[in-house]
C-alpha positions as CSV (number, residue, x, y, z in Angstrom):
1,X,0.0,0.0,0.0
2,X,1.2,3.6,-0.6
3,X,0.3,5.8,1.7
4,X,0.8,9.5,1.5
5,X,-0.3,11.6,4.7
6,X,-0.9,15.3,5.9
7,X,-2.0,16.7,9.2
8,X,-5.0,17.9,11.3
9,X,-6.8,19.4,14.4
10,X,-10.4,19.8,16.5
11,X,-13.6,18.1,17.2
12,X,-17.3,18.1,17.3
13,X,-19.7,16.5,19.6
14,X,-23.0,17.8,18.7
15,X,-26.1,15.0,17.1
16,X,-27.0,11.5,18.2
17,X,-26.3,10.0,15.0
18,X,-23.8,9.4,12.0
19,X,-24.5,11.4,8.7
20,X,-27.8,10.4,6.7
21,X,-27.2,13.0,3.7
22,X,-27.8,11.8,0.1
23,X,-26.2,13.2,-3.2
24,X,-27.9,15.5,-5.1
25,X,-30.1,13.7,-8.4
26,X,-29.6,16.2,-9.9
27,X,-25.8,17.1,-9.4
28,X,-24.4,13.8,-10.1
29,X,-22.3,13.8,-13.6
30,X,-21.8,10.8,-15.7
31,X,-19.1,11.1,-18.3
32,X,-17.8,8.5,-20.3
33,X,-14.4,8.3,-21.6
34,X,-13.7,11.0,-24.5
35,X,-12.1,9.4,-27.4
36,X,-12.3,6.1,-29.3
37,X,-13.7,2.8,-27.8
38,X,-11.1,0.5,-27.6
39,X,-10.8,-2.6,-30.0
40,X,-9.1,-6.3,-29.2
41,X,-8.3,-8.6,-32.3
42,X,-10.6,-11.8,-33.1
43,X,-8.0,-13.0,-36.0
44,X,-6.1,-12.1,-38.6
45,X,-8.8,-11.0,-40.8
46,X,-10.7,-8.8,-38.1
47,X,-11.6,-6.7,-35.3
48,X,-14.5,-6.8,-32.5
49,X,-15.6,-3.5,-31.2
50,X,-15.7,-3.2,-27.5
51,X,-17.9,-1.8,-25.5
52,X,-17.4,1.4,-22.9
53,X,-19.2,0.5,-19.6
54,X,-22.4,1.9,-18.6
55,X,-23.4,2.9,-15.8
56,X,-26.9,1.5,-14.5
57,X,-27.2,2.6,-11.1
58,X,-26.0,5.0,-8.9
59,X,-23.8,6.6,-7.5
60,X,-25.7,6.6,-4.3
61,X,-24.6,7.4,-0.8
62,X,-25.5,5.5,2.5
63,X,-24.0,5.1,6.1
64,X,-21.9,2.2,7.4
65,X,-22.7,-0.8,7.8
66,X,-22.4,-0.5,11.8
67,X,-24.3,2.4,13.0
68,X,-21.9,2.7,16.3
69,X,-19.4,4.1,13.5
70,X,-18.5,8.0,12.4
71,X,-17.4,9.5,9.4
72,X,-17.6,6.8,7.1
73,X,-20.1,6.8,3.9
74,X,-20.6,4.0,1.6
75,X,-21.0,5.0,-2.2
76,X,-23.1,2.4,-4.4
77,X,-22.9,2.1,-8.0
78,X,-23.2,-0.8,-10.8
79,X,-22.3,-1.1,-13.9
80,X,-23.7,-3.1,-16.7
81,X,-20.3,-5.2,-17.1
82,X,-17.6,-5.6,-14.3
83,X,-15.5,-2.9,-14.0
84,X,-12.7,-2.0,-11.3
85,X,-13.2,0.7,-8.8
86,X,-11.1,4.0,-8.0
87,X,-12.2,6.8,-6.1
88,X,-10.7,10.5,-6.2
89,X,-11.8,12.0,-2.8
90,X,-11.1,15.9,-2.8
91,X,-11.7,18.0,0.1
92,X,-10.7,21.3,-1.3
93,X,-7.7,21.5,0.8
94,X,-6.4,17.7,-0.5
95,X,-6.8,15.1,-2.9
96,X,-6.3,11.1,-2.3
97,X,-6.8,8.6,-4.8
98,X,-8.0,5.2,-3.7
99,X,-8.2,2.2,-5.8
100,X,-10.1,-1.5,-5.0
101,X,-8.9,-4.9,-6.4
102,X,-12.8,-6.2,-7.2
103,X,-13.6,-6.7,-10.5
104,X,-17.8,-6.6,-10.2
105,X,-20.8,-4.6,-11.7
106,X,-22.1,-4.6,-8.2
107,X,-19.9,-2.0,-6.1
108,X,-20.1,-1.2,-2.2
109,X,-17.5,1.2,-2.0
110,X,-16.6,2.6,1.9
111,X,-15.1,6.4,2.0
112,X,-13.5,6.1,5.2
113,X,-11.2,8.8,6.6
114,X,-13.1,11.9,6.5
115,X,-12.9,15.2,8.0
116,X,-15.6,16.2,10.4
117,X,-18.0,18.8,9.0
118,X,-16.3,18.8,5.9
119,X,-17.5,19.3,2.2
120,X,-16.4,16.7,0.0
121,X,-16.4,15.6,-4.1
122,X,-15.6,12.1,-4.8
123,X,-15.1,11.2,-8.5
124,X,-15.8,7.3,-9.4
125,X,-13.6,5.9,-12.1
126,X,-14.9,2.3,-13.0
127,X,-12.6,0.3,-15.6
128,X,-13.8,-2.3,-17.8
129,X,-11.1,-5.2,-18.5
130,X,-10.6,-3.8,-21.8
131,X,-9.4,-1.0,-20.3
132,X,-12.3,1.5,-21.0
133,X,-13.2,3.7,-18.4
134,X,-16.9,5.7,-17.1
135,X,-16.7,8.6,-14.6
136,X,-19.5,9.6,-12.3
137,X,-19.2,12.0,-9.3
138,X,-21.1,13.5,-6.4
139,X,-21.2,15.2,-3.5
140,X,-22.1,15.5,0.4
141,X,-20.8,17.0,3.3
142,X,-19.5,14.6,6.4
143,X,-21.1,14.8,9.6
144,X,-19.6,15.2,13.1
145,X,-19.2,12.8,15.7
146,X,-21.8,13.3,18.2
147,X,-19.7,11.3,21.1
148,X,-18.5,13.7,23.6
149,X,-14.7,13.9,22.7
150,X,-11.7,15.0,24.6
151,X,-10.1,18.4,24.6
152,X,-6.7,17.1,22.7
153,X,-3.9,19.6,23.6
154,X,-1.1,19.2,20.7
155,X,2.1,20.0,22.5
156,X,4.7,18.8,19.8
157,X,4.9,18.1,16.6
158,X,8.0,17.5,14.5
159,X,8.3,17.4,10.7
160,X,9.7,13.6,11.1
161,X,6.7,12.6,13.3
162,X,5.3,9.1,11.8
163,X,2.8,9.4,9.4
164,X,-0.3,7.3,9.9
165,X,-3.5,7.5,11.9
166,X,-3.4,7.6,15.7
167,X,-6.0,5.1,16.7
168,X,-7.0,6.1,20.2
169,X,-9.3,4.1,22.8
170,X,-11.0,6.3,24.9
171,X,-13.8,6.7,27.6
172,X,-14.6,6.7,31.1
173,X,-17.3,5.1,33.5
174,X,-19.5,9.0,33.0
175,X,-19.5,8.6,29.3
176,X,-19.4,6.4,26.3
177,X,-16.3,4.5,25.1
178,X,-15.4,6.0,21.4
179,X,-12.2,4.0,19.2
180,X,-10.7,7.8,18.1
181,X,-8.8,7.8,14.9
182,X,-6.6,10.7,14.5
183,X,-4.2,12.6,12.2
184,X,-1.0,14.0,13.6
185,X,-2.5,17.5,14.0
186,X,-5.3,15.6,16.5
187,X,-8.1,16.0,14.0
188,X,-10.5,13.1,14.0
189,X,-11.0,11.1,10.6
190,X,-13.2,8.2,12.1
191,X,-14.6,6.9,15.5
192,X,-16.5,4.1,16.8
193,X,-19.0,4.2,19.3
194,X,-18.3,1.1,21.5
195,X,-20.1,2.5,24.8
196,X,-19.0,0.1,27.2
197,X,-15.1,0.1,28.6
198,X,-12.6,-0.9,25.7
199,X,-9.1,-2.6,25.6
200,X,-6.8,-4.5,23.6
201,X,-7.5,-2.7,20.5
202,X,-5.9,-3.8,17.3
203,X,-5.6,-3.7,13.8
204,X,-4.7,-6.4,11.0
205,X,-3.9,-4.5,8.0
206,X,-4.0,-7.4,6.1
207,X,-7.3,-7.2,6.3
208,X,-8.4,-3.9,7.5
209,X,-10.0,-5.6,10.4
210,X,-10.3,-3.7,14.2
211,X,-10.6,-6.4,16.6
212,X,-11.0,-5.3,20.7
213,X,-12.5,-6.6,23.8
214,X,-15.4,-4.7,25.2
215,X,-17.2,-4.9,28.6
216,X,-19.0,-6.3,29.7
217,X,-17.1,-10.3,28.2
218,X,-17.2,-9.5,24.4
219,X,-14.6,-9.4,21.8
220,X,-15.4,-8.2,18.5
221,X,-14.0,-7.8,15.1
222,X,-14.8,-5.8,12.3
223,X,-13.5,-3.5,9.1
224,X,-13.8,0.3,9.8
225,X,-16.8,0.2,7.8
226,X,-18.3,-2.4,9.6
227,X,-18.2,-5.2,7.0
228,X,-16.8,-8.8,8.2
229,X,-18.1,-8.2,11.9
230,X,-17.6,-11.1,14.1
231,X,-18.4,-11.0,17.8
232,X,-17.4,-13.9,21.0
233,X,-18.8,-13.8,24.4
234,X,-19.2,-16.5,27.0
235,X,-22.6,-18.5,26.4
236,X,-23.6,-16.7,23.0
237,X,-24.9,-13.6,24.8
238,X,-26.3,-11.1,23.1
239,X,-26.5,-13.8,20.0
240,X,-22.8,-13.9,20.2
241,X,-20.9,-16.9,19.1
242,X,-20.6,-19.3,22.4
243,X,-17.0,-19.4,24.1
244,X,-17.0,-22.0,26.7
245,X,-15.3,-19.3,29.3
246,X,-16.7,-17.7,32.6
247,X,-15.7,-14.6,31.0
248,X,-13.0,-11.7,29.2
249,X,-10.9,-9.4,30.5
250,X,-7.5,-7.5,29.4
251,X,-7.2,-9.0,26.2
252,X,-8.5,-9.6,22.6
253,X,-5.1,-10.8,20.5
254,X,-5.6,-12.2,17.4
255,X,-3.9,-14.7,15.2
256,X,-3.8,-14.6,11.4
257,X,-5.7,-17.6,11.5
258,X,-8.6,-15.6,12.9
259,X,-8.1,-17.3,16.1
260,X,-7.4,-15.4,19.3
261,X,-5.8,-15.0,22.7
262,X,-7.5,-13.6,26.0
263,X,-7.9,-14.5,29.7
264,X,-10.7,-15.2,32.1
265,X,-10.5,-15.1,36.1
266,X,-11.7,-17.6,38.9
267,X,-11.1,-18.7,42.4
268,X,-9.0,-21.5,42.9
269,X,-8.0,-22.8,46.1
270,X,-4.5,-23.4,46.8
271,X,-1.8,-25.2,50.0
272,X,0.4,-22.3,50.4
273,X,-0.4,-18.5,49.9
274,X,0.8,-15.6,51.8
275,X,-0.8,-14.2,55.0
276,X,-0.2,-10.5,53.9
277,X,2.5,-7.9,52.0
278,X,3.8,-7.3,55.4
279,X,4.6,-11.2,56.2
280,X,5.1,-12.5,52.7
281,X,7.0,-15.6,53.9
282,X,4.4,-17.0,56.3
283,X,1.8,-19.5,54.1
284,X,-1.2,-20.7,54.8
285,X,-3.9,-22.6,52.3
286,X,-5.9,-20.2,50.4
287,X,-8.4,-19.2,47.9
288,X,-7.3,-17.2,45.7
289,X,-8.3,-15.1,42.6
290,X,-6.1,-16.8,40.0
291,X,-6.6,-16.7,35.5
292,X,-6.5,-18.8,33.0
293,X,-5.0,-17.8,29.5
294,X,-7.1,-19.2,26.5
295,X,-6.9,-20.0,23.2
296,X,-9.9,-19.8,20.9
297,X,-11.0,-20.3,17.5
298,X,-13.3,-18.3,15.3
299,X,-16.4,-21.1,16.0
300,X,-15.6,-20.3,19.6
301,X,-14.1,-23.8,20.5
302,X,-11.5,-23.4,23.0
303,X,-8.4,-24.8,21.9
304,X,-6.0,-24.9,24.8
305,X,-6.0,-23.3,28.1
306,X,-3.3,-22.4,30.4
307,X,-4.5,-21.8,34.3
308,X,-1.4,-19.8,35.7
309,X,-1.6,-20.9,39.3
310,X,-0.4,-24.4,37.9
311,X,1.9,-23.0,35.6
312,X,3.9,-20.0,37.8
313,X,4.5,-20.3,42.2
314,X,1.1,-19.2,43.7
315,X,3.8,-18.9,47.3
316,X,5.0,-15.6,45.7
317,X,3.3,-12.9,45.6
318,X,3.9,-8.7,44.5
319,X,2.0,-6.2,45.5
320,X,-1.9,-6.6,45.1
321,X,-1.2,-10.0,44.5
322,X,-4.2,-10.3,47.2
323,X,-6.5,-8.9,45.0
324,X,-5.7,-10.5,41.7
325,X,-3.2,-13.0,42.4
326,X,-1.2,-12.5,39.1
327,X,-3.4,-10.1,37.2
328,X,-2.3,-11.3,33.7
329,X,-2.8,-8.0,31.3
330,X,-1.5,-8.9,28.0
331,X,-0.5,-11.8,25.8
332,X,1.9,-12.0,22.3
333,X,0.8,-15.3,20.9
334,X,3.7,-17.0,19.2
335,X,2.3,-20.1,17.9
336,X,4.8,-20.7,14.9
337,X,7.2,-21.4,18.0
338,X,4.9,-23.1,20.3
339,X,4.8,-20.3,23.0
340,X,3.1,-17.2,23.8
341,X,4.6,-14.3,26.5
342,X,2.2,-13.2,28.8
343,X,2.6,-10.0,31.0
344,X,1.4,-10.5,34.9
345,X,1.1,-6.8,36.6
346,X,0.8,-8.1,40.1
347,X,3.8,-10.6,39.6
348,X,5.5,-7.7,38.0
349,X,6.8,-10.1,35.4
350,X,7.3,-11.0,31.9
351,X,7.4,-14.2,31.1
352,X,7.4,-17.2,27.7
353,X,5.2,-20.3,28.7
354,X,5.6,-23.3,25.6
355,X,2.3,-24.1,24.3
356,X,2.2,-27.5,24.4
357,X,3.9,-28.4,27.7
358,X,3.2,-25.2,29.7
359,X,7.0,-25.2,30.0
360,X,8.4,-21.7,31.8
361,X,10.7,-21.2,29.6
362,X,12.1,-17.6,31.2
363,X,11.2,-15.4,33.2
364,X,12.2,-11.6,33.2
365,X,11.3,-10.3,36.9
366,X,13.2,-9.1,40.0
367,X,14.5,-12.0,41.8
368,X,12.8,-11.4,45.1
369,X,10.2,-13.7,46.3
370,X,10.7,-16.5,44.4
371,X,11.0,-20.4,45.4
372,X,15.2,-21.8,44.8
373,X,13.6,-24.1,42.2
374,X,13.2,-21.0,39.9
375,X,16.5,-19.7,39.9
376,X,17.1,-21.7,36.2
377,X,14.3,-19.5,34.9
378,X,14.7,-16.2,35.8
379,X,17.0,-14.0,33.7
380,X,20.1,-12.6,35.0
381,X,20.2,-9.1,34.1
382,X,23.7,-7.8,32.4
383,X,24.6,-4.0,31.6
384,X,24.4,-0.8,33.4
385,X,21.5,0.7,33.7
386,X,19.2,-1.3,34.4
387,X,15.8,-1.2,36.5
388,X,13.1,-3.8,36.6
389,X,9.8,-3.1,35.1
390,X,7.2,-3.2,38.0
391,X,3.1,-3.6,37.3
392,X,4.1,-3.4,33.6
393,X,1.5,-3.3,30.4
394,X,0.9,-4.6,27.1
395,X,4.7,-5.8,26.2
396,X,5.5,-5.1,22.7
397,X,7.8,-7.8,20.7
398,X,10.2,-5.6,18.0
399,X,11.5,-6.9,14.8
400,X,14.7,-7.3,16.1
401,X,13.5,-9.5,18.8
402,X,14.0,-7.1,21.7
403,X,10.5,-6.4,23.8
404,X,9.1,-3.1,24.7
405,X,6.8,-2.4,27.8
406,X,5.4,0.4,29.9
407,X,6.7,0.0,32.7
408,X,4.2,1.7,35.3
409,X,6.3,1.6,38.3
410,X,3.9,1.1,41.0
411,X,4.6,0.5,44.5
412,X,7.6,2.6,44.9
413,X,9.6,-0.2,42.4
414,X,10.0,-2.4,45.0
415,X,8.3,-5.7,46.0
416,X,6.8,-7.3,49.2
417,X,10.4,-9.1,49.7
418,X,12.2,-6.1,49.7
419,X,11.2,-2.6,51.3
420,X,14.2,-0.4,50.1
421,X,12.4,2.6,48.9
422,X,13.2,3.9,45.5
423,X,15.1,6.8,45.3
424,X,13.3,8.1,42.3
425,X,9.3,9.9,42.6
426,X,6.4,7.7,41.2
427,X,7.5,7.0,37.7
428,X,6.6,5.8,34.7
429,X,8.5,4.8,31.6
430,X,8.5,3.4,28.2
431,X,11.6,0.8,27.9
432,X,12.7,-1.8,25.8
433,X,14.9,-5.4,27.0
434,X,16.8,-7.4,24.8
435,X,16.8,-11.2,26.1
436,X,19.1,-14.1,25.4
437,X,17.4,-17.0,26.2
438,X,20.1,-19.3,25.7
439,X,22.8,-17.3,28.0
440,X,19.4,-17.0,30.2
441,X,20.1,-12.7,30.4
442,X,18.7,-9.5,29.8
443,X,19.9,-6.3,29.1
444,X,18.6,-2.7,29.4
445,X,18.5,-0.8,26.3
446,X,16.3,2.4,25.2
447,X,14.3,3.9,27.9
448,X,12.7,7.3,28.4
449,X,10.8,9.3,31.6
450,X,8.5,12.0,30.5
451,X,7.6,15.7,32.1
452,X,9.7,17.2,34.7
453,X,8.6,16.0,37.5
454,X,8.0,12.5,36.0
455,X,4.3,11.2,34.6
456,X,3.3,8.8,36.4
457,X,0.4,6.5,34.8
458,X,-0.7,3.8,37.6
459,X,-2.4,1.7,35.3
460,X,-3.2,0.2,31.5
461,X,-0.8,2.5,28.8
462,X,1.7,0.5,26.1
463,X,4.8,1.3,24.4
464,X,5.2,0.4,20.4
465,X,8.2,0.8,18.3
466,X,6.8,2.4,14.0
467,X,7.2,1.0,11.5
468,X,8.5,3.8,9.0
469,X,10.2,6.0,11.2
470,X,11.4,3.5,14.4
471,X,10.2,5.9,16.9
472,X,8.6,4.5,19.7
473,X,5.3,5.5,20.8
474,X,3.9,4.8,24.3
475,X,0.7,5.8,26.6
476,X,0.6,7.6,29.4
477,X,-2.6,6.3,30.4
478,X,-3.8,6.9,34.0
479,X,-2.0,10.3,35.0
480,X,-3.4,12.3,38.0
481,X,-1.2,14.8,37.6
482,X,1.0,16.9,35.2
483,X,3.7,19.2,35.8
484,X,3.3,18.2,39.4
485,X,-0.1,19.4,39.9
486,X,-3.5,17.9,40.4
487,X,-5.5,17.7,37.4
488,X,-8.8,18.5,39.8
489,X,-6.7,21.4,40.8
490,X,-6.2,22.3,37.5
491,X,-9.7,22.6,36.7
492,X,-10.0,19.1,34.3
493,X,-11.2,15.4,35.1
494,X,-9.3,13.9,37.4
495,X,-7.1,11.5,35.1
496,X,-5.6,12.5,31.6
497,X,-3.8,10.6,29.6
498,X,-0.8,11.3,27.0
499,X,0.4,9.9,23.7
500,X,4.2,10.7,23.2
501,X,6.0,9.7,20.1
502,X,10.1,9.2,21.1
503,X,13.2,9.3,19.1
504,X,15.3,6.6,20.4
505,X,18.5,7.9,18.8
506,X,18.1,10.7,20.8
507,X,15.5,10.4,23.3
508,X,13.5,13.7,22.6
509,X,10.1,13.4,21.9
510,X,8.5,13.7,18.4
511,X,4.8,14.1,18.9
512,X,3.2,14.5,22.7
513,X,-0.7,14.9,22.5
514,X,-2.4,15.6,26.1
515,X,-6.3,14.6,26.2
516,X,-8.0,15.8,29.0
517,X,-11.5,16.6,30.3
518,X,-13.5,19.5,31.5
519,X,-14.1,18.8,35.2
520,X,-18.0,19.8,34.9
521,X,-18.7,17.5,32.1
522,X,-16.2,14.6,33.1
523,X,-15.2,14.5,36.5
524,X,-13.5,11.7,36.4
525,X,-11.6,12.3,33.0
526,X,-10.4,10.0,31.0
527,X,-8.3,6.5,30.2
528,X,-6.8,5.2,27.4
529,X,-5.8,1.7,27.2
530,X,-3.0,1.1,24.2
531,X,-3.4,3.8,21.6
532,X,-1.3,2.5,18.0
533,X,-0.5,3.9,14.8
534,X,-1.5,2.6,11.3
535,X,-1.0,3.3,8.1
536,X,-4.9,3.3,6.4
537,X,-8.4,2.3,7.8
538,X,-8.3,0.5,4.7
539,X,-7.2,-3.0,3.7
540,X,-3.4,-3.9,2.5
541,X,-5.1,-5.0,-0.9
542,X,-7.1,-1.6,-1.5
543,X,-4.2,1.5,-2.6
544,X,-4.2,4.8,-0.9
545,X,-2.7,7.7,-2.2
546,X,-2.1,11.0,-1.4
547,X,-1.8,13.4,-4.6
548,X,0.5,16.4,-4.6
């Protein structure tokens, strides 16, 4: 795909629903192509005229397919033999050019990325396969998203920033979820209404497919148009495709397969547990609130489950662990190798599990609290500096093999085993390991601390290396306060999140958007749990282009 991009900046909030506008009857134009039909050879004697497609019907405009999604129209047209579609979508400010692979006479065409309140002229150009061409065009002016948005604050942004859509999952318990897609100037070119809390967003450009986990238990997947739409949930609620699961929570990872990856909690009782933080050596038999990862396919039979308490050491414990156990958060299936990694927050560890023996095979974690028997799998680190991640989030596995995190740094980076305060304030950071797993070591390599004094996100947030520039983008997810100072004080929501894109050549940030709330109309503000970048809403097979 060839994308070209530009920038952007504001928001709307004002209706109840997407865009129902229709093009004008009587300002659509239908032009064929000017000059001489074109001919193919039947032998050597002769020639056989053939003909320019005609259009039949159309072009019409309609709304998604999913009502729950913004600024998206889908333009209908046929022709009377099959012709190829290709779309030149002019703003007034900006062309883009955006060719499909169908050959049909029947075409559903989505016109995704669109500017809110906005006039727009799309030209159709259908091909025949003899190479003869038909234009039509119309017109209509894109709606406005009538979710109540944040108040995004742009505070940098460089000429090298990556280009791409910032897909942004956003909400809080006072208002409806919305899946933000932005430009690098914070303007919105798409949203999806999802209502209910939303995590583990992601997209498979392969197929232009969104896929997340919603509350409560459900994990969709859909195009950003709302075609292909799949949904899961325990039982077949809501007329769902049946799991065999109590439930979903933290993630939604899919497989190319279409399978996917996500975890379910229940109590398990077990012969040795801690009494308390305070006392973490002194067991006693326990129930406990353990989780089970899972493996499902898309007919929603579970094909393999891994319950942690018999896989990790229920007798250690981190902070919290008396809550949630080992509060899994995030998997990276890797079943062309027989393993996935899963990240446990209240275990503060990282670690790779073998599919089909439950094998530890390491584990990246301070050292504290756990049984002699382990020493074989924990990783020794190497290199100075170094810091462990503690309560970490939605680990990142680069090309080059070394894993990203956010590392939240709860608890004063320390663990029940050992009380030796930090000596920094509550931080957060966005750092990357590089792991030998045949020298069983791991060493430090890029990490970076935002804002002066330090954000400090207690929960959810990701880090991310992109593609086409190899910055590294991360979420500052769960912040209570910037620049050292309440938010509430401040006059906003109480939490605020922000998205900061890093050099890691030379650690200075590239792009740092800050989403907050007005206190009176969201008290609470907001959280974001793993914001990405991509390329195009649409498809790898459907060509995007940017004209000059």
């Amino acid at each position: 795909m060839t994308v070209v991009w530009w920038l952007l900046a504001c928001h709307g909030n004002d209706g109840d629903t997407p865009p129902t506008d229709v093009p004008p009857t009587d300002g659509t134009e239908l032009t064929g192509e000017t000059g001489t039909p074109g001919t193919t050879p039947t032998g050597e004697t002769g020639t056989v005229q053939l003909p320019t497609p005609i259009i039949v019907s159309g072009p019409t405009l309609g709304d998604p397919l999913d009502p729950r999604i913004r600024l998206v129209r889908m333009l209908s047209v046929a022709t009377d033999v099959p012709t190829r579609a290709q779309l030149l979508i002019d703003d007034g400010d900006a062309q883009r050019r955006v060719t499909f692979p169908e050959l049909a006479t029947a075409h559903e065409l989505p016109i995704l990325g669109l500017y809110q309140d906005t006039d727009y002229q799309v030209t159709v150009t259908l091909t025949g396969e003899n190479g003869q061409d038909v234009e039509t065009s119309t017109s209509f002016r894109a709606g406005v998203i009538p979710e109540v948005l944040p108040i995004m604050e742009l505070l940098i942004d460089e000429p090298n920033v990556e280009p791409g859509i910032r897909i942004i999952p956003i909400g809080d318990g006072d208002i409806p979820f919305v899946v933000l897609g932005v430009d690098h100037e914070a303007r919105p070119l798409w949203a999806l209404a999802t209502r209910n809390d939303t995590k583990a967003v992601s997209f498979d450009a392969a197929t232009g497919r969104f896929g997340y986990l919603q509350a409560p238990n459900t994990i969709r997947r859909e195009t950003a148009w709302g075609s292909d739409a799949a949904g899961w949930a325990p039982g077949g609620s809501g007329g769902l495709t049946a799991v065999a699961v109590p439930g979903f929570h933290h993630e939604a990872a899919f497989e190319s397969d279409g399978t996917f990856w996500s975890l379910y909690n229940t109590d398990v009782a077990v012969s040795e547990f801690p009494v308390s933080e305070q006392t973490p050596l002194v067991l006693r038999p326990a129930t406990i609130s353990s989780d089970t990862v899972v493996h499902i396919a898309e007919d929603g039979t579970v094909m393999g489950r891994w319950p942690l308490d018999q896989i990790f050491p229920t007798t250690r414990i981190g902070y919290d662990s008396l809550e949630q156990w080992a509060h899994p958060n995030a998997i990276i299936p890797l079943s062309d190798e027989d393993a996935f990694i899963v990240s446990m927050r209240h275990q503060d560890a990282v670690a790779r599990v073998r599919q089909s023996t439950s094998d530890v095979e390491w584990v990246l974690a301070n050292h504290d609290g756990w049984p002699t028997e382990w020493n074989d799998k924990l990783l020794t680190p190497i290199g100075t500096p170094f810091g462990w991640q503690y309560h970490q989030h939605a680990p990142f596995l680069a090309a080059d093999g070394s894993l990203y995190l956010y590392d939240n740094g709860n608890n004063d980076r320390t663990t029940p085993y050992s009380h030796s305060p930090s000596p920094l304030p509550p931080t957060s950071r966005l750092v990357q390991f590089t792991v030998d797993p045949i020298a069983m070591t791991v060493e430090q390599g890029f990490s970076y601390v935002a804002g002066n004094p330090p954000l400090y996100s207690q929960a959810l947030g990701n880090c991310d290396v992109l593609p086409a520039t190899g910055h590294v983008y991360g979420t500052f997810a769960y912040l209570y306060k910037e620049n050292g100072v309440d938010n509430a004080t401040s006059g906003f929501g109480r939490r605020s999140v922000r998205l900061i894109e890093v050099d890691p050549t030379t650690g200075t940030a590239q792009w740092d958007l800050r989403l907050k709330a007005d206190i009176a109309v969201v008290p609470n503000g907001y959280q974001v749990d793993r914001s990405f970048v991509i390329d195009s809403l649409y498809p790898a097979d459907v060509v995007e282009e940017w004209l000059p």
